[in-house]
C-alpha positions as CSV (number, residue, x, y, z in Angstrom):
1,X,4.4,10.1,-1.5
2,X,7.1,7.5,-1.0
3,X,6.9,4.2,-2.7
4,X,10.5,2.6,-2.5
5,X,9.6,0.1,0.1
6,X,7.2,-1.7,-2.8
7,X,9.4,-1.9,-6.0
8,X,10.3,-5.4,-5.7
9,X,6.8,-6.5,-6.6
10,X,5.4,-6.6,-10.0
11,X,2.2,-7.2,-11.1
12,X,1.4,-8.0,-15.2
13,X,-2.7,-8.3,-16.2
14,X,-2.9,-10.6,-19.3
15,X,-6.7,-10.6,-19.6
16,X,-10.2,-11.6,-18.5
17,X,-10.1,-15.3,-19.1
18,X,-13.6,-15.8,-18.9
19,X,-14.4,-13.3,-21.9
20,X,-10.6,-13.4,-23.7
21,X,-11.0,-15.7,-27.0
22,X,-7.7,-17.0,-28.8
23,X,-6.0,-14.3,-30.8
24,X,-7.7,-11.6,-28.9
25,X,-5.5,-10.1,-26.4
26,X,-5.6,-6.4,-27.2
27,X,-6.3,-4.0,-24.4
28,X,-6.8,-0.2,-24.0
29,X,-4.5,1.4,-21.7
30,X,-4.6,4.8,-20.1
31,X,-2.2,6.6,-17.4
32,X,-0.3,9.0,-16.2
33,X,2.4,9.3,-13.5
34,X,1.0,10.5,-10.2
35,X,2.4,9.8,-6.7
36,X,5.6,9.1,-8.0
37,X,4.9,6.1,-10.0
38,X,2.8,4.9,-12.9
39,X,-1.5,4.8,-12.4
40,X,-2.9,3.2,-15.6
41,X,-6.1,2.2,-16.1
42,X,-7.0,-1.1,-18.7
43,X,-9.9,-1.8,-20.2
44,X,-11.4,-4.4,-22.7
45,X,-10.5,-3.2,-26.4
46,X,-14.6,-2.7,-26.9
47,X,-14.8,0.0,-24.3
48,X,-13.5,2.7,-26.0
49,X,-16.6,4.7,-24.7
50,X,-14.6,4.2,-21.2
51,X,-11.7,6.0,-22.2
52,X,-12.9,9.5,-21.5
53,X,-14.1,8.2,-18.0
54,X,-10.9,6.3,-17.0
55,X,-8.8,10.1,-17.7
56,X,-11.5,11.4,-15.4
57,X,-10.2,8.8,-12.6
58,X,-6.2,9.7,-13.5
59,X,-7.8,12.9,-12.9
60,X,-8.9,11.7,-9.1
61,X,-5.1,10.6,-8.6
62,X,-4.1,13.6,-9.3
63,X,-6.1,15.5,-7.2
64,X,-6.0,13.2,-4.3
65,X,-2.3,13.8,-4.9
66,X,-2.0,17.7,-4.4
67,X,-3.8,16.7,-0.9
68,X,-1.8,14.0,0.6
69,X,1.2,14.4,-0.4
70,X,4.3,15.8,1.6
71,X,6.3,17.0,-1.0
72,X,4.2,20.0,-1.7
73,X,4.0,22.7,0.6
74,X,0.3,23.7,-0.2
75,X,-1.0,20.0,0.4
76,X,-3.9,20.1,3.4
77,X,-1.6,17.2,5.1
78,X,1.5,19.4,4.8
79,X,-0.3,21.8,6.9
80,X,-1.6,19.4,9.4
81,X,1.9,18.2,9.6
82,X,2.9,21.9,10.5
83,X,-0.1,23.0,12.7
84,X,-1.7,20.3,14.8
85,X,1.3,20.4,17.1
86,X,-0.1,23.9,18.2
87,X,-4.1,22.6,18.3
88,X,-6.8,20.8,17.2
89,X,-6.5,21.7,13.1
90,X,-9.5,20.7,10.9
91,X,-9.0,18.6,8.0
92,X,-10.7,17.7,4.3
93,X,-13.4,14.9,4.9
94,X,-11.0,13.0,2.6
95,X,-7.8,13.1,4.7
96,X,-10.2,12.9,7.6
97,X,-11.1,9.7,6.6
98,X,-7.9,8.2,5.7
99,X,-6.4,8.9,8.9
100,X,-9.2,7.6,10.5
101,X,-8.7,4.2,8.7
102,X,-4.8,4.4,9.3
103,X,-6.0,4.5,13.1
104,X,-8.1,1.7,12.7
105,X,-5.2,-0.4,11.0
106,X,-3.1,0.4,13.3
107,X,-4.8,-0.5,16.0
108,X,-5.5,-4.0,14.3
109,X,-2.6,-4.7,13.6
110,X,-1.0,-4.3,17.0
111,X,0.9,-1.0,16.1
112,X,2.9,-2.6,12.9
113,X,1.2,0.0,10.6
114,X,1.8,3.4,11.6
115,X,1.9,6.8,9.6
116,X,3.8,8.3,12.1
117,X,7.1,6.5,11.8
118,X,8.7,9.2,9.4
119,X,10.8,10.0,12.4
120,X,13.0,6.7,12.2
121,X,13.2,6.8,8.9
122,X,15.0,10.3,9.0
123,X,17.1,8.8,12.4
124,X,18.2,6.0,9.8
125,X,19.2,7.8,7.1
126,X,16.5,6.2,4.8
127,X,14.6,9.5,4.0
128,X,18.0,10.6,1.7
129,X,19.0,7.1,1.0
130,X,21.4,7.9,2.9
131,X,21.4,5.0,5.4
132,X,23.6,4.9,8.8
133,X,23.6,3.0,11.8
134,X,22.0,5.7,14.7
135,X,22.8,5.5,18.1
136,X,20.9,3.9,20.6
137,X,19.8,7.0,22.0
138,X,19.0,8.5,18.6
139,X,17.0,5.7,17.8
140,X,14.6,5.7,21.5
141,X,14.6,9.9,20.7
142,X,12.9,9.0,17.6
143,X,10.7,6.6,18.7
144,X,9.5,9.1,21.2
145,X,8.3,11.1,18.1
146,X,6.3,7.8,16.7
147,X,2.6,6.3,17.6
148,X,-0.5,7.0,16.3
149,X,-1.8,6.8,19.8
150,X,-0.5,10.7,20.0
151,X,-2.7,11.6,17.2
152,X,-6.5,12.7,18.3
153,X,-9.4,12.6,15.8
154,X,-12.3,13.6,16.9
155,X,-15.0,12.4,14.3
156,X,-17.3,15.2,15.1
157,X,-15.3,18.2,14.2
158,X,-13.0,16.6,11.7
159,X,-9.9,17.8,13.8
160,X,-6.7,16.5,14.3
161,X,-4.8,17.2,17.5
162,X,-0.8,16.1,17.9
163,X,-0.4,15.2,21.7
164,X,3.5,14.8,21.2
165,X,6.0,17.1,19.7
166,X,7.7,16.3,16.7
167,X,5.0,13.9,15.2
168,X,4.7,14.1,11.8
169,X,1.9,12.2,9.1
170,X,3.0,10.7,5.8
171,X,0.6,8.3,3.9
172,X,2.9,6.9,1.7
173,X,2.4,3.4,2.8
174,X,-1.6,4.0,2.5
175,X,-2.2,6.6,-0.2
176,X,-2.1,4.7,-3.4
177,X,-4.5,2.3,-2.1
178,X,-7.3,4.6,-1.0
179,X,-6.8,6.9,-4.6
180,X,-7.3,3.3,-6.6
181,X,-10.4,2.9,-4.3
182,X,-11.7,6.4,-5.4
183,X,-10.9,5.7,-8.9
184,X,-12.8,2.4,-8.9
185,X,-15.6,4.2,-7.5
186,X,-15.5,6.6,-10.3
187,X,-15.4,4.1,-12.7
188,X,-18.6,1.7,-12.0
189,X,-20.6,5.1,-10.8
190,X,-19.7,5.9,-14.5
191,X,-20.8,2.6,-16.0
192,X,-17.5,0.6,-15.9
193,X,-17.8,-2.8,-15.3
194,X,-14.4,-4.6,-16.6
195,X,-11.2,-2.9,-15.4
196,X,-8.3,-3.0,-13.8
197,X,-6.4,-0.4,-12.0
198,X,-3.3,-0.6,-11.4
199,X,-0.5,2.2,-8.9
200,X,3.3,1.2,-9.8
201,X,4.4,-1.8,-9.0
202,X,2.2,-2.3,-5.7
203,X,-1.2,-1.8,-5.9
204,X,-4.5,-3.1,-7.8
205,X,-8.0,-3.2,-8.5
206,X,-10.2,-5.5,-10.2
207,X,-13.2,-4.3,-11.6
208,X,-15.3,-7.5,-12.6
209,X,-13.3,-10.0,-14.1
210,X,-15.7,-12.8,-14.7
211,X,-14.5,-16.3,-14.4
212,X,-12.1,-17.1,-13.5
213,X,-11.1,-13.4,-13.3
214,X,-8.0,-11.6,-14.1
215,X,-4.9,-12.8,-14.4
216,X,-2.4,-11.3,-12.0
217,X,1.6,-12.5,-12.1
218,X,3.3,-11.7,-8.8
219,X,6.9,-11.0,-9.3
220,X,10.0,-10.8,-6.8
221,X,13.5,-9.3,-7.3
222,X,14.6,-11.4,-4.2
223,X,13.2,-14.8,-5.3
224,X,14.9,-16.4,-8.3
225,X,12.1,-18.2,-10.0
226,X,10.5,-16.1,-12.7
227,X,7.2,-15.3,-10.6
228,X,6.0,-16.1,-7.0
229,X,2.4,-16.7,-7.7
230,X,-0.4,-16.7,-10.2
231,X,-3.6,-14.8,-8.8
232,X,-6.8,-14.6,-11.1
233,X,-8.6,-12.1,-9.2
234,X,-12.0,-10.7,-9.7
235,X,-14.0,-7.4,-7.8
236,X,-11.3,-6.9,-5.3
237,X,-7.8,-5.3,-4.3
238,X,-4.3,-6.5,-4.5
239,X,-1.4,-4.8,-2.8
240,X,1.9,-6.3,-1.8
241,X,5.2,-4.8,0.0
242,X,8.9,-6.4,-0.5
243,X,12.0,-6.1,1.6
244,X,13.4,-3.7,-0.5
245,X,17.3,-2.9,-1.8
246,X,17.7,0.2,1.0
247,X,19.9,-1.3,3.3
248,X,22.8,-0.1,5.8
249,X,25.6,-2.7,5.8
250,X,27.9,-2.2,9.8
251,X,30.6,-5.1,10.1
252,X,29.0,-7.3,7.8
253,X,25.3,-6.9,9.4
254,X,22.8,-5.8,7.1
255,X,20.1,-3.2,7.8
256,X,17.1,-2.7,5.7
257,X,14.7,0.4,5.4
258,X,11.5,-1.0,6.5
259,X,11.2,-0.1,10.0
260,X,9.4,-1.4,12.7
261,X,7.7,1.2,14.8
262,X,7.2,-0.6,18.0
263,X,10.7,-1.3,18.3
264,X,12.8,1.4,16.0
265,X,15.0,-1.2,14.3
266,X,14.5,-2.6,11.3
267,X,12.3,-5.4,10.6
268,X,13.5,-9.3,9.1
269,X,12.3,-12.4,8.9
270,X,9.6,-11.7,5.9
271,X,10.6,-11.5,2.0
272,X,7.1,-10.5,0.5
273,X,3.7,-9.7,1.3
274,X,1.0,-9.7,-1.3
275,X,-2.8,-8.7,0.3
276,X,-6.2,-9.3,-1.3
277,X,-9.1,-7.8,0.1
278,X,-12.0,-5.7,-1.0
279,X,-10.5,-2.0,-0.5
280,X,-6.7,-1.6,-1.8
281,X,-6.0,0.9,1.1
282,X,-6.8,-1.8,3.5
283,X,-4.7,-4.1,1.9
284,X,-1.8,-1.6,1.3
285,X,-1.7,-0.9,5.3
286,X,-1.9,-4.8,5.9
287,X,1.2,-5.5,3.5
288,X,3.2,-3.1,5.2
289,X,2.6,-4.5,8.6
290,X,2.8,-8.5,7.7
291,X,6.1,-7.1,6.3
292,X,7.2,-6.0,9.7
293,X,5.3,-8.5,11.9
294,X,5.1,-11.9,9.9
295,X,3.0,-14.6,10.4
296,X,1.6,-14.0,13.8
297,X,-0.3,-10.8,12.3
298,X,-1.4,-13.0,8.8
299,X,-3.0,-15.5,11.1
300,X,-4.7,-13.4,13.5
301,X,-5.5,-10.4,11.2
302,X,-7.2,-13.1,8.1
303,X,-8.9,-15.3,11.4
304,X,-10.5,-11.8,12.5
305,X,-11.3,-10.6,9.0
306,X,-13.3,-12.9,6.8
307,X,-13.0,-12.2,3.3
308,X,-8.7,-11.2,3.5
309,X,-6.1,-13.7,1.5
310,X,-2.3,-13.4,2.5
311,X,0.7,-14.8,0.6
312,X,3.4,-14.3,2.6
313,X,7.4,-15.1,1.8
314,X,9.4,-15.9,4.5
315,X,12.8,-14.9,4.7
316,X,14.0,-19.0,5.2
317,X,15.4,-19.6,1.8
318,X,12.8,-22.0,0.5
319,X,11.2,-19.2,-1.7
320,X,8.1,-20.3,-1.0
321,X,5.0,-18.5,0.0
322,X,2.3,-19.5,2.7
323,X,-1.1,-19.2,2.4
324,X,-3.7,-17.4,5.5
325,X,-7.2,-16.8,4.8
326,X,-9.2,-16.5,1.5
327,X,-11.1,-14.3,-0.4
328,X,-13.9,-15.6,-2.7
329,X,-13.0,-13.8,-5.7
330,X,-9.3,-14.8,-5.6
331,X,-7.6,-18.2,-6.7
332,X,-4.1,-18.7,-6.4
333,X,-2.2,-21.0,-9.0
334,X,0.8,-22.8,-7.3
335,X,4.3,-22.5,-9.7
């Protein structure tokens, strides 16, 4: 999976404030790279007895992994990529149900997020980091190969049909998210009830937190102050996406990689995203999009969805965020 639109977040966990006493800030730490990044998983220093279940939930990354990946030939999305052209292909309940919630974001976010869009990121030059300037024509033949609205599910069969040639899947905007949700799962079906999970540099989970809940720093390579945000979050997701360092400069006009896939040209106007909501899948597809459609989407999507918080960044020069929605067990601390 591809995660270099969201390495210009950070996120750093200092503790449970509600049960951290001074002198006590010792924590137990356990990952492993999978999807091309860094899962860990960090408990309380007295739950050593968790450790053996939080390597069972690295575990879960890895397997979720080996079946939604593209870089491996033998993944089940891999060979949906390669055979629904030709038919309705049946797919793993859990890649069943990730593209069925990718459907539903995209649908509610106006077409912003969309796992089809691999196409203009090849027609770019992005895929290689090899970025270019296409062609007008290059760019409407790829945008011919984009839209979710060519992909049938049929919930009854757990098939997946391609309506349009040259449509390809890739979750990597969407993956992370829903293996940190399967991880948490693990965990409190297990007994966990303090944790946080963390993907890279983009995604997390808060497993309890008490009051007032983990403390989250949100970090920006493209804002100068030392951190954009202080979140103490407690029993939900975080996820955020940046504008990224890809870019394409053509006559002094610069370019960058994240792609809108209504229009086939890059996206501007938004620095940072950073989501909070109860699943981190949801809130990784919602990052991507406010990236690519801005405020219009924040307002509308967190008016329509109770219980979703967005900070977004826009790209003005004030470095400051703005504020849609809430989430009950999220505070933010202005800097």
């Amino acid at each position: 999976m591809s995660i270099s639109r969201r390495q210009l977040l950070t996120f750093e966990v200092e503790g449970d404030g509600h049960r951290r006493t001074p002198g006590t800030d010792h924590w137990i730490r356990v990952h492993r790279t999978a999807m091309a990044c860094r899962f860990e998983v960090v408990l309380r220093d007295g739950d050593v007895a968790q450790v053996a279940v939080a390597r069972a939930a690295l575990d879960e990354a890895d397997r979720l992994e080996a079946l939604l990946t593209v870089f491996r030939d033998t993944s089940a999305l891999v060979r949906v990529n390669r055979t629904a052209r030709d038919g309705a292909v049946r797919a793993e309940p859990e890649l069943f149900e990730l593209l069925r919630l990718s459907s539903r974001m995209h649908a509610a976010t106006g077409g912003a997020f969309d796992i089809t869009s691999t196409p203009l990121s090849r027609c770019w030059g992005f895929l290689r980091r090899e970025g270019r300037l296409p062609s007008l024509a290059e760019i409407e033949a790829a945008r011919a190969c984009v839209g979710m609205e060519h992909v049938d599910l049929d919930p009854a069969r757990h098939t997946i049909h391609f309506r349009r040639p040259g449509i390809e899947l890739n979750l990597g905007a969407i993956g992370k998210g829903y293996a940190l949700d399967r991880m948490a799962r693990l965990l409190w079906t297990h007994g966990c009830r303090q944790a946080v999970l963390s993907a890279g540099g983009s995604s997390v989970v808060a497993i309890g937190g008490g009051w007032p809940g983990w403390t989250i720093d949100l970090k920006s390579r493209q804002v100068s102050r030392n951190r954009l945000a202080r979140l103490r979050l407690r029993d939900g997701a975080l996820a955020t996406s940046g504008a990224g360092e890809q870019f394409v400069d053509v006559n002094g006009t610069r370019y960058g990689h994240v792609l809108d896939p209504r229009t086939g040209w890059p996206a501007s106007g938004v620095v940072s995203v950073s989501v909070v909501t109860r699943e981190a899948a949801v809130a990784d597809a919602l990052s991507t999009a406010c990236l690519i459609a801005g405020e219009s989407l924040a307002a509308r999507y967190c008016d329509e969805n109770p219980e979703t918080l967005v900070l977004l960044t826009p790209d003005d020069g004030s470095e400051r965020y703005r504020v849609f929605g809430s989430y009950r067990g999220a505070e933010v601390e202005a800097v």
